[in-house]
TORKOLZA-590426 format. One line per field, with one value per residue (C-alpha): residue in one letter; x, y, z. Coordinates in steps of 0.25 Angstrom, whole numbers, plus 2048, in hexadecimal, padded with zeros to 3 digits. Example, Ala and Ser with C-alpha at 12.3 -4.5 7.8 and 13.67 -1.06 7.14 Angstrom:
<recs>
type A:S;
c1 831:837;
c2 7EE:7FC;
c3 81F:81D;
</recs>
This chain:
<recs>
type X:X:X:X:X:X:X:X:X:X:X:X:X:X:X:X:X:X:X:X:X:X:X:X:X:X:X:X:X:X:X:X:X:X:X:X:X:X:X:X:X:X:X:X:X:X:X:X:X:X:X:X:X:X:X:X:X:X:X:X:X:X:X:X:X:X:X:X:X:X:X:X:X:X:X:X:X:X:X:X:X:X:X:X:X:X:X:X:X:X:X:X:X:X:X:X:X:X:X:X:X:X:X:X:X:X:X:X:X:X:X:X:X:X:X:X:X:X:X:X:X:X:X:X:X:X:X:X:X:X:X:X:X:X:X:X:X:X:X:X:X:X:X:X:X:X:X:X:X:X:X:X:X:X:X:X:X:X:X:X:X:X:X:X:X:X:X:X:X:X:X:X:X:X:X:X:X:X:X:X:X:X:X:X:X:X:X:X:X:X:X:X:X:X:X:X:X:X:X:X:X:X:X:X:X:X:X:X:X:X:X:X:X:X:X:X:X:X:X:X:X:X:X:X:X:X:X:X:X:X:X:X:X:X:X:X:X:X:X:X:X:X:X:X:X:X:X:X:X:X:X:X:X:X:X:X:X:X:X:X:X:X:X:X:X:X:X:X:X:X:X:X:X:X:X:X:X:X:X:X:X:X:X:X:X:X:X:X:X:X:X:X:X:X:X:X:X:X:X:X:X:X:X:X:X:X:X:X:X:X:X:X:X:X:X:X:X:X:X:X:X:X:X:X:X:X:X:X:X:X:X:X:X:X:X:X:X:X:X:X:X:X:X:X:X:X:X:X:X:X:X:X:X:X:X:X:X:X:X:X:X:X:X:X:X:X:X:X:X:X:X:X:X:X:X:X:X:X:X:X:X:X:X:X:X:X:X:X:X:X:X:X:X:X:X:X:X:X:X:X:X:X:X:X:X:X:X:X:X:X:X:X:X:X:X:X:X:X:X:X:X:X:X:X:X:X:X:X:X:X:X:X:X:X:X:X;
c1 388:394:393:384:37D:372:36A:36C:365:35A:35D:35C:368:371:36D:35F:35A:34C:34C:34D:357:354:35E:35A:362:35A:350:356:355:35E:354:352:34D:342:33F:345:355:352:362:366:366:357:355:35E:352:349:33E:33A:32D:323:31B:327:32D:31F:320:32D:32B:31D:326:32E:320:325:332:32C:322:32E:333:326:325:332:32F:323:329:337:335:330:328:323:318:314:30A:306:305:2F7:2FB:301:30F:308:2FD:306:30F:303:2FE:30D:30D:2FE:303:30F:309:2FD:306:30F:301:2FC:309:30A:2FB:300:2F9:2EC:2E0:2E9:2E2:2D7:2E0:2D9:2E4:2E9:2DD:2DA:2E8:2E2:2D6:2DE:2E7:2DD:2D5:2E3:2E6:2F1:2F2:2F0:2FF:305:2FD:301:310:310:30A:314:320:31A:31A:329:32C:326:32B:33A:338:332:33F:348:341:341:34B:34A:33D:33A:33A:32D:327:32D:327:31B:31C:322:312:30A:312:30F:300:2FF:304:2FB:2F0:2F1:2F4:2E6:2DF:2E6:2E2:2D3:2D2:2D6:2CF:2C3:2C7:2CA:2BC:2B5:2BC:2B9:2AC:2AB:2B1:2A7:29A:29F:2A3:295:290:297:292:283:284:28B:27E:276:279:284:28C:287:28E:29C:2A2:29D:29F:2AF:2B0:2A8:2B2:2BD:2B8:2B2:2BD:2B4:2B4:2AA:2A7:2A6:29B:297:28E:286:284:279:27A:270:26F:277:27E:289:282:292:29D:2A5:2B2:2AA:2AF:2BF:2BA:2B4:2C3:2CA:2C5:2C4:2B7:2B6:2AB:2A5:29B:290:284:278:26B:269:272:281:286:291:295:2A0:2A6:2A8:2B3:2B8:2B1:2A3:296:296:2A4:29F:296:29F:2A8:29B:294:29C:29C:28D:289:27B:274:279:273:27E:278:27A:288:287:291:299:297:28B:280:284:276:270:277:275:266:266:26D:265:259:25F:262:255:251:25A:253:256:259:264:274:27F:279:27E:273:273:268:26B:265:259:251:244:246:24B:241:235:23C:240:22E:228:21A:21B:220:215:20A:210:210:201:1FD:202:203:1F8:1EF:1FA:200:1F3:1F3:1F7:204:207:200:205:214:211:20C:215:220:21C:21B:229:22E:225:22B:236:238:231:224:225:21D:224:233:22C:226:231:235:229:229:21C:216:213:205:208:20E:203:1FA:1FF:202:1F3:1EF:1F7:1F4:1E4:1E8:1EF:1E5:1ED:1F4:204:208:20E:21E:219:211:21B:226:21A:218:227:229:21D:223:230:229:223:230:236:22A:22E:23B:23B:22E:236;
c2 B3C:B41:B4A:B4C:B59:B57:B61:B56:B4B:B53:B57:B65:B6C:B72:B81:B7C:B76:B6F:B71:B69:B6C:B62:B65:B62:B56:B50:B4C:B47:B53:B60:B6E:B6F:B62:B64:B73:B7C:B82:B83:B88:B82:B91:B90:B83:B89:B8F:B96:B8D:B8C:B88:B7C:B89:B8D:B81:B7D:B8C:B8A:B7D:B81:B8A:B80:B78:B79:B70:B67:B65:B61:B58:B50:B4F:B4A:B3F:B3A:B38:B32:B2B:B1E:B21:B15:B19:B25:B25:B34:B31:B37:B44:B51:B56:B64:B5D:B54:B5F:B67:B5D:B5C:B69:B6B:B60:B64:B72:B6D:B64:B70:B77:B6B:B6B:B78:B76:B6A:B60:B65:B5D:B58:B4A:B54:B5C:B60:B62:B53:B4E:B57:B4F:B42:B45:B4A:B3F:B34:B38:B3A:B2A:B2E:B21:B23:B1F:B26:B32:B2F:B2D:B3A:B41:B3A:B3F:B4C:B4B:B46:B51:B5C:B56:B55:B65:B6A:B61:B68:B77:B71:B7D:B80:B79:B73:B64:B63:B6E:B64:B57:B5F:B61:B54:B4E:B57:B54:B47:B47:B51:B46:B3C:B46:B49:B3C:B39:B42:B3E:B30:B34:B3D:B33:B28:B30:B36:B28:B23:B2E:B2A:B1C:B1F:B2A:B1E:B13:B1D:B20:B11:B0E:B18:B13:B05:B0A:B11:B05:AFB:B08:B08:B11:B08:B0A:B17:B14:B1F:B1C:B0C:B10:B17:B0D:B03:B0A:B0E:B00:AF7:AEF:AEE:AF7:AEC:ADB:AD2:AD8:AD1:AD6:AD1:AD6:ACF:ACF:AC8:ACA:AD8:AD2:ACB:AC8:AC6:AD2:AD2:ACB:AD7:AD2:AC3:AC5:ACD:AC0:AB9:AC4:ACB:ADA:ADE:AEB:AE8:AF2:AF3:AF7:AF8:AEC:AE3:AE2:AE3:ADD:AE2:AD7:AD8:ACA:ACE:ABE:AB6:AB0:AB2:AA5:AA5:AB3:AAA:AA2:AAC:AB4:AA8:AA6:AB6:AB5:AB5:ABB:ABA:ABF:AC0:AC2:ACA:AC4:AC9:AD7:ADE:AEA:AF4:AF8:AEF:AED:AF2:AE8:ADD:AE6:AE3:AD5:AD2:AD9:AD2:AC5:AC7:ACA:ABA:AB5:AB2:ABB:AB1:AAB:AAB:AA8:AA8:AAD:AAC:AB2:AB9:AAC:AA4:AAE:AB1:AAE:AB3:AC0:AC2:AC1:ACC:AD5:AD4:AD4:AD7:ACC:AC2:AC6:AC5:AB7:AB2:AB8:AB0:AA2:AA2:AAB:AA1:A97:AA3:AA6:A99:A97:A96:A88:A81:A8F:A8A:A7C:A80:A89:A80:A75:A7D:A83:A73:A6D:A77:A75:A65:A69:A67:A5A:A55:A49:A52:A5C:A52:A4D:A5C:A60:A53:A4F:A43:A48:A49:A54:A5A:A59:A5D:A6A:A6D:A69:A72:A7E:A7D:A7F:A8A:A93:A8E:A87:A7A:A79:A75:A7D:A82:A90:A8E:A85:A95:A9E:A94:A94:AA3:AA5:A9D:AA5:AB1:AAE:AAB:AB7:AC0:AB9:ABB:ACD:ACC:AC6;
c3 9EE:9EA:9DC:9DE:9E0:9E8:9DD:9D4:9DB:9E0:9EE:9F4:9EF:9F8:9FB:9F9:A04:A01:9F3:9E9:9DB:9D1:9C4:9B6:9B5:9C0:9B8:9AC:9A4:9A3:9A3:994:994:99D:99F:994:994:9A2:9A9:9B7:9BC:9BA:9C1:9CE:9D7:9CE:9D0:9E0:9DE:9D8:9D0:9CC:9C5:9C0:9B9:9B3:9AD:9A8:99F:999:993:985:989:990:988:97B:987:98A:979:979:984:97F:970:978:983:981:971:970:97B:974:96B:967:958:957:95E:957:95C:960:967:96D:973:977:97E:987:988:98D:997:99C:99D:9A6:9AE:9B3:9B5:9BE:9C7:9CA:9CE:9D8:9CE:9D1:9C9:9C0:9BF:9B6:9AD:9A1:99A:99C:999:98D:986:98B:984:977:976:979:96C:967:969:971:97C:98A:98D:984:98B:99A:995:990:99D:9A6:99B:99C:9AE:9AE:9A2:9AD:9B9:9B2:9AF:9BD:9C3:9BA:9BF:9CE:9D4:9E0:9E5:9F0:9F2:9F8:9ED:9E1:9E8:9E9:9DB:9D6:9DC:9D5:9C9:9C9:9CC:9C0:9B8:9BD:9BD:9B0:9AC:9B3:9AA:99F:9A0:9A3:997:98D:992:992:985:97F:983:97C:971:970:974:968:95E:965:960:952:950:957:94D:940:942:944:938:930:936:931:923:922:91A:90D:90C:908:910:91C:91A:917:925:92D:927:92B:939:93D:936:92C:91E:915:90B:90C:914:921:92C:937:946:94E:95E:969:977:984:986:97C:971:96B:974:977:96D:962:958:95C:95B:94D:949:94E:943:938:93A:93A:940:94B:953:959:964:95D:964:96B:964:960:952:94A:93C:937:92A:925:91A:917:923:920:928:92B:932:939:93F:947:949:94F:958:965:965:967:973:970:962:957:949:93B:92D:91F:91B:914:90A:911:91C:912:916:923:928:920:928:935:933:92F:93A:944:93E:93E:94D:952:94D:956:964:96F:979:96F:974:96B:95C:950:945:937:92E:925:932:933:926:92B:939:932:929:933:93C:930:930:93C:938:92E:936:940:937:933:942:943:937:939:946:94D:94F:958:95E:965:96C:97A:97D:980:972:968:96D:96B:95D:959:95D:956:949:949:94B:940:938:93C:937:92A:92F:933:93E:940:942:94A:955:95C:95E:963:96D:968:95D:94E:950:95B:951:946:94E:953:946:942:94F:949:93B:93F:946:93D:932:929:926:929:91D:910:90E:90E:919:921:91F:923:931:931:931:939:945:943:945:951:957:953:957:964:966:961:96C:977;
</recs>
């Protein structure tokens, strides 16, 4: 092509045969640019060998360590986000990475893949919040930054020594980026891991108590995204390996409700702060994200007495049948329930009383009894109501009740009598149920 040297478009110069002369200008950049006041007697055959240019680039850090600042700031801002990171971090950081890559490719991009030094900025700039793009961006700025400067230096090397090169270059970027990428996940996990414990750790100590100390009730607030005062209630779940449908904390925010949510034990709980919704309106919202059992506190007043709630509801839970799907009940539902299991040794010692004498009848006819109890009742204790559910005539029924009257030694009759009987019969279902 007439006017054009071969020097200039990368050819073996003339007087040069096999080598390569690859000027400044070929890469976009005159030497200051890349490599310092660097003069073209300097670039004419004083480096001859890959050691060589790696040696006199490696001297020239400081510049190209401004020239990667530079790019990362103007080419393309938008993608940068190094808000959280200090100007002399940041410019250590480029330095210690271009220092290492010129280390690596005069070492033929030996084990770059585990470079400490990468992953040591991973690491840093993961708990820095820096993203992961931003991050690779800046290594492949920093690759073309030192391939533009060993181009620049190239002199009298040979083709096949600067291809040679030119491939360990690039796998010490890929390398490196490899360990970038591994170290900041790794680091980011440890990190979210570190914030799952201490928010695991916050909530315990809010379900313990803790929130009567104003201090620490302002900093849970903060850190868990609900309010330090106004009506809270408490969800305890149970059943299946996801007694709420995963997302119910989004689907509550959909209509209004801040809330976290916690695996406690055996059971999975729900602080929700009700701030203008009602209980009962919770309570639809709460259903079809049901899909074991789940039991709701009496509303409460701040993060304060949140405990409180936290054990009313966990009471409230155990009246519920283990074998129940999809049901929501309230402590409001569950009074006498949650009275007998707040004392057990009392509701025992009711059963024993009441009922001994029936429970120690064989199984068939102590069923039949009891059953016909908990329906008479049932209909006010009415005989006539209670037959046709039992599928049998009123005298049947008279005279079971008859049967079981002699056998606790004493008549079926009396309001008082009619709550003992009534709490009596709950009891023994509930003993039931925590047995099984």
């Amino acid at each position: 092509m007439p006017g054009t040297s071969s020097a200039a478009i990368g050819r073996p110069a003339t007087g040069a045969p096999g080598h390569v002369c690859l000027p400044p200008a070929a890469c976009g950049g005159g030497p200051s640019t890349y490599c310092g006041d660097v003069t073209d007697s300097e670039h004419s055959g004083s480096v001859t060998s890959s050691a060589e240019l790696v040696a006199a680039c490696r001297g020239n850090i400081p510049a190209l360590t401004e020239r990667l600042i530079a790019a990362i700031f103007t080419d393309n801002p938008e993608w940068t986000d190094y808000s959280a990171v200090a100007r002399a971090d940041l410019h250590d950081g480029c330095r210690r990475f271009l220092t290492r890559v010129l280390d690596l490719v005069g070492e033929t991009g030996i084990d770059a893949e585990h470079d400490d030094v990468a992953a040591a900025i991973g690491a840093h700039r993961a708990v820095q919040g820096v993203p992961l793009e931003a991050m690779l961006r800046t290594f492949r700025l920093g690759g073309r930054i030192v391939w533009e400067a060993l181009l620049d230096r190239a002199g009298a090397i040979s083709a096949a020594d600067f291809r040679e090169m030119g491939t360990a270059m690039w796998a010490v970027i890929d390398g490196m980026s490899s360990a970038l990428v591994t170290s900041y996940r790794g680091a980011e996990l440890d990190r979210v891991r570190l914030d799952e414990r201490r928010r695991h750790a916050l909530i315990e100590d809010v379900l313990a108590g803790r929130g009567r100390d104003a201090r620490f009730a302002q900093r849970a607030s903060r850190e868990l995204n609900i309010p330090v005062t106004g009506p809270y209630l408490v969800v305890a779940g149970r059943g299946d390996a996801y007694p709420l449908r995963l997302g119910t904390e989004t689907a509550l925010a959909a209509d209004g409700y801040r809330s976290v949510w916690h695996d406690h034990g055996d059971y999975t709980v729900g602080v929700i702060a009700l701030e203008h919704h009602s209980p009962t309106h919770l309570i639809t919202v709460l259903q079809p994200l049901v899909r074991g059992r789940a039991a709701l506190s009496p509303a409460v007043a701040g993060i304060a007495e949140v405990d409180i709630a936290h054990t009313l509801a966990t009471v409230t839970l155990d009246t519920v049948p283990d074998d129940a799907r999809g049901v929501v009940v309230s402590l409001h539902d569950r009074y006498p329930e949650a009275l007998l299991l707040r004392s057990p040794d009392l509701a025992q010692l009711l059963v024993s009383r009441l009922l001994g004498p029936i429970l120690e009848l064989p199984a068939r006819e102590r069923d039949l009894l009891l059953t016909t109890l908990r329906v008479w009742l049932a209909q006010d204790c009415s005989a006539a109501h209670a037959a046709p559910l039992l599928h049998c005539h009123r005298n049947t029924v008279i005279n079971r009740l008859q049967r079981t009257a002699a056998l606790i030694g004493r008549p079926l009759d009396g309001q008082r009598f009619h709550l003992e009987l009534s709490l009596a019969l709950l009891a023994h279902t509930l003993v039931d149920t925590v047995a099984d």
